[in-house]
C-alpha positions as CSV (number, residue, x, y, z in Angstrom):
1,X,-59.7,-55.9,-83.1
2,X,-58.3,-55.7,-80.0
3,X,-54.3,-54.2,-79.7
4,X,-51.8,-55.1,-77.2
5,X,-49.0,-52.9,-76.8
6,X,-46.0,-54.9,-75.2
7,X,-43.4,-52.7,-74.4
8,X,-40.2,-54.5,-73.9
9,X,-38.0,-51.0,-72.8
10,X,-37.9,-50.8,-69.2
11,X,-40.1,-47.9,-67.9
12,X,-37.1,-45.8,-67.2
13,X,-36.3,-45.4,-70.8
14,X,-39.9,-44.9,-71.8
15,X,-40.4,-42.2,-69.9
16,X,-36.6,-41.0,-70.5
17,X,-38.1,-40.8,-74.4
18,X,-40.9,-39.4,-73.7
19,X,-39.0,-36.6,-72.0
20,X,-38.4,-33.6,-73.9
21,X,-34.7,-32.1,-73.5
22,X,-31.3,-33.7,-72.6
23,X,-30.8,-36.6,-72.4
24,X,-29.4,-36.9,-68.6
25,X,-29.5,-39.7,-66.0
26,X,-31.0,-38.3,-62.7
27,X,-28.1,-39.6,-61.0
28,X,-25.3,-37.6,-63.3
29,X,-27.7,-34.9,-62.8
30,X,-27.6,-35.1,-59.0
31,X,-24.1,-35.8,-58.4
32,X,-23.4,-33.1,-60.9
33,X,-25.3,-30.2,-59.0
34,X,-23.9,-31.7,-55.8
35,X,-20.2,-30.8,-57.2
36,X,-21.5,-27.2,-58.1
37,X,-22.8,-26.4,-55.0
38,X,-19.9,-28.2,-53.0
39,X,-17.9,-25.7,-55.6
40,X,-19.5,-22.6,-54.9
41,X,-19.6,-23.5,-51.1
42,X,-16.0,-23.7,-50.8
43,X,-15.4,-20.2,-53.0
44,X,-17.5,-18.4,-50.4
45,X,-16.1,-20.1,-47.5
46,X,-12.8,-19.2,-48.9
47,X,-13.9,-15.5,-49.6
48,X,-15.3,-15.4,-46.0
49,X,-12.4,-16.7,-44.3
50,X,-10.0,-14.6,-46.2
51,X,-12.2,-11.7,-45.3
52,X,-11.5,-12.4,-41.6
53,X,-7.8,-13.2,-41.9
54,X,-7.8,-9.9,-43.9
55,X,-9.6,-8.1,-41.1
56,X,-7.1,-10.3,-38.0
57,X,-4.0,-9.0,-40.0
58,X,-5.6,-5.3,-40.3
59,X,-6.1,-5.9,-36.3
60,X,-2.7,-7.6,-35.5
61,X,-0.8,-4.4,-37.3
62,X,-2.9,-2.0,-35.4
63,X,-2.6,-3.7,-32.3
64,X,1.2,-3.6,-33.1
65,X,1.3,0.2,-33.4
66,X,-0.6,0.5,-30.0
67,X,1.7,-1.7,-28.2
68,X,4.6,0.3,-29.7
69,X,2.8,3.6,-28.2
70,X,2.0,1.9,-25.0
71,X,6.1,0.7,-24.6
72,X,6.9,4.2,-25.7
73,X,4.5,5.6,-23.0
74,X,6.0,2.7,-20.8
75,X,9.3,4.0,-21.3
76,X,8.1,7.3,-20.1
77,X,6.2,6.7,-17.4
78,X,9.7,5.2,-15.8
79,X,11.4,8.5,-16.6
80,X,8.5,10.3,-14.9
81,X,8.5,7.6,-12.2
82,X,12.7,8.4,-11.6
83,X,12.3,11.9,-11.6
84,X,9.4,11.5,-9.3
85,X,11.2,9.7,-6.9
86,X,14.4,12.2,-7.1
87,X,11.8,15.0,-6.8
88,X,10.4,13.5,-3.8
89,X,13.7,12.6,-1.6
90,X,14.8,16.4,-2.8
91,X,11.8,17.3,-1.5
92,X,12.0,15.5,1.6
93,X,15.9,16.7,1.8
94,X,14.4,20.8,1.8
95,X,11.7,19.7,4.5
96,X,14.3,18.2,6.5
97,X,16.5,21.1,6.5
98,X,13.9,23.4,6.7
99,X,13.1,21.6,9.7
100,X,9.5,21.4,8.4
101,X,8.4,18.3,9.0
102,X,11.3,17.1,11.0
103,X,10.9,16.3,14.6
104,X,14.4,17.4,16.2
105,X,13.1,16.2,19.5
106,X,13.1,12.4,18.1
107,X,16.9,13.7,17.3
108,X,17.6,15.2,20.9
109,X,16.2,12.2,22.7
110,X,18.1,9.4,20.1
111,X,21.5,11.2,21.3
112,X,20.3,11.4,24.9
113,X,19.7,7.3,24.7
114,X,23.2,6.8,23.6
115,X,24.3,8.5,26.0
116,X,27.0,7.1,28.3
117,X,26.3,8.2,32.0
118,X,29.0,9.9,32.2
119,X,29.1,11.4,29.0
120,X,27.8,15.0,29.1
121,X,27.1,17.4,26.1
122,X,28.3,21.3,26.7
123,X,27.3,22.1,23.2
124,X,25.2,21.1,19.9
125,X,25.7,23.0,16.9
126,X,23.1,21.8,13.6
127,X,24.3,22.9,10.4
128,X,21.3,23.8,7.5
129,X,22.2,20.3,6.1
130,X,21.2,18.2,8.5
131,X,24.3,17.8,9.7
132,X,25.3,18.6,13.6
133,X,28.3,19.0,15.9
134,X,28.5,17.5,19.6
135,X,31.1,19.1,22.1
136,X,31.2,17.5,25.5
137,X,33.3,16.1,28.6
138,X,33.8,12.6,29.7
139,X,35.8,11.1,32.3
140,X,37.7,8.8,29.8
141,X,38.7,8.1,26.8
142,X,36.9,4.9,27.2
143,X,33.0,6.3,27.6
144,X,34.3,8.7,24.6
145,X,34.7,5.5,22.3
146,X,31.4,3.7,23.8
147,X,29.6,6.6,22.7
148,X,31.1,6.7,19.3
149,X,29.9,3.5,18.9
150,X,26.4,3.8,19.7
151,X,26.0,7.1,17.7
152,X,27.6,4.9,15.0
153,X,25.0,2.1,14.9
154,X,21.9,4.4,15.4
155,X,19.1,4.2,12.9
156,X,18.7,8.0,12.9
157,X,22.6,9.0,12.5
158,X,24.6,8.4,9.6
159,X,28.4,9.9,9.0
160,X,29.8,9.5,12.9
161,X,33.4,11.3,13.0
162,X,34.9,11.8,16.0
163,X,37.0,15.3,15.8
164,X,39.0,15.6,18.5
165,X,39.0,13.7,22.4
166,X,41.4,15.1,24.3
167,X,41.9,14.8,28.2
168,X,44.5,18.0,29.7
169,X,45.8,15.6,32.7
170,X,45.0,12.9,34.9
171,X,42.1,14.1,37.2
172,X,40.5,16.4,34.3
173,X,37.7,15.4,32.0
174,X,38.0,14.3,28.5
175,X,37.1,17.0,26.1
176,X,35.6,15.5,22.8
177,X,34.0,16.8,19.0
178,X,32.2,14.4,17.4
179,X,30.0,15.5,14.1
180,X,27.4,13.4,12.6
181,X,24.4,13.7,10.1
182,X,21.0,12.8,10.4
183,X,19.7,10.1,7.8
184,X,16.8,11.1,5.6
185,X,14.3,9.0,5.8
């Protein structure tokens, strides 16, 4: 005799018998492992990224203290750059009065330009601080004052005084002191 087997379960659930095991739908099964990994994903994403926010603070504190220094040396460097700078116009002061490096002709030839014709110097006395002394004749009062004035706005000559102009009588000269300083360039 011939059999005929009708089955009348889908073939899903005949091989889902036939299976061995739990009893699981593929797609439970999928969507379940999908979560898992997703899961795990996001842990070592999150382990990762801390790691590097971990290591950025780490950096950002140590780049703090090195800013700190650098300010500090900042700070410093200012000081040094101040004292520098004092050192330097002292330095400059001692050449000048030294006369080391400066060039007293350039001084001689400034006063000889401001000059009034009649205007004559008898005597120049230069003190160690850069500071000098004219004594000279005039035949006024008037070429006196004009000389004043140019020795006064002069880029080389600071401190213009006059000391004394003084003229005896009528048909004599005028006798005049003036002291000055030269500016340190």
């Amino acid at each position: 005799m011939t059999r005929i087997s009708i089955n009348l379960l889908g073939v899903e659930r005949k091989e889902a018998l036939q299976r061995k095991g739990l009893n699981v739908d593929k797609g439970w099964l999928v969507s379940g492992v999908s979560v898992v990994v997703s899961i795990l994903l996001v842990l070592v994403a999150q382990m990762i990224l801390g790691g590097w926010v971990a290591s950025a603070e780490a950096k950002k504190a140590e780049n703090e203290t090195i800013i700190q220094d650098l300010n500090r040396k900042l700070e410093e460097i200012k000081t040094l750059e101040a004292e520098r700078k004092n050192l330097l116009m002292e330095e400059k002061i001692l050449r000048f009065v030294t006369g080391e490096t400066y060039k007293w002709s350039y001084l001689l030839q400034e006063v000889r330009t401001l000059m009034p014709l009649d205007v004559t110097i008898n005597d120049l006395k230069i003190g160690a601080d850069g500071s000098f002394t004219l004594n000279g004749s005039a035949t006024d009062h008037r070429s006196v004052a004009l000389f004043l004035i140019n020795l006064q706005n002069s880029k080389m000559i600071q401190d213009v005084k006059l000391g004394s102009s003084v003229k005896a009588n009528v048909d004599s000269e005028t006798a005049f002191t003036i002291t000055c300083k030269v500016k340190a360039n």
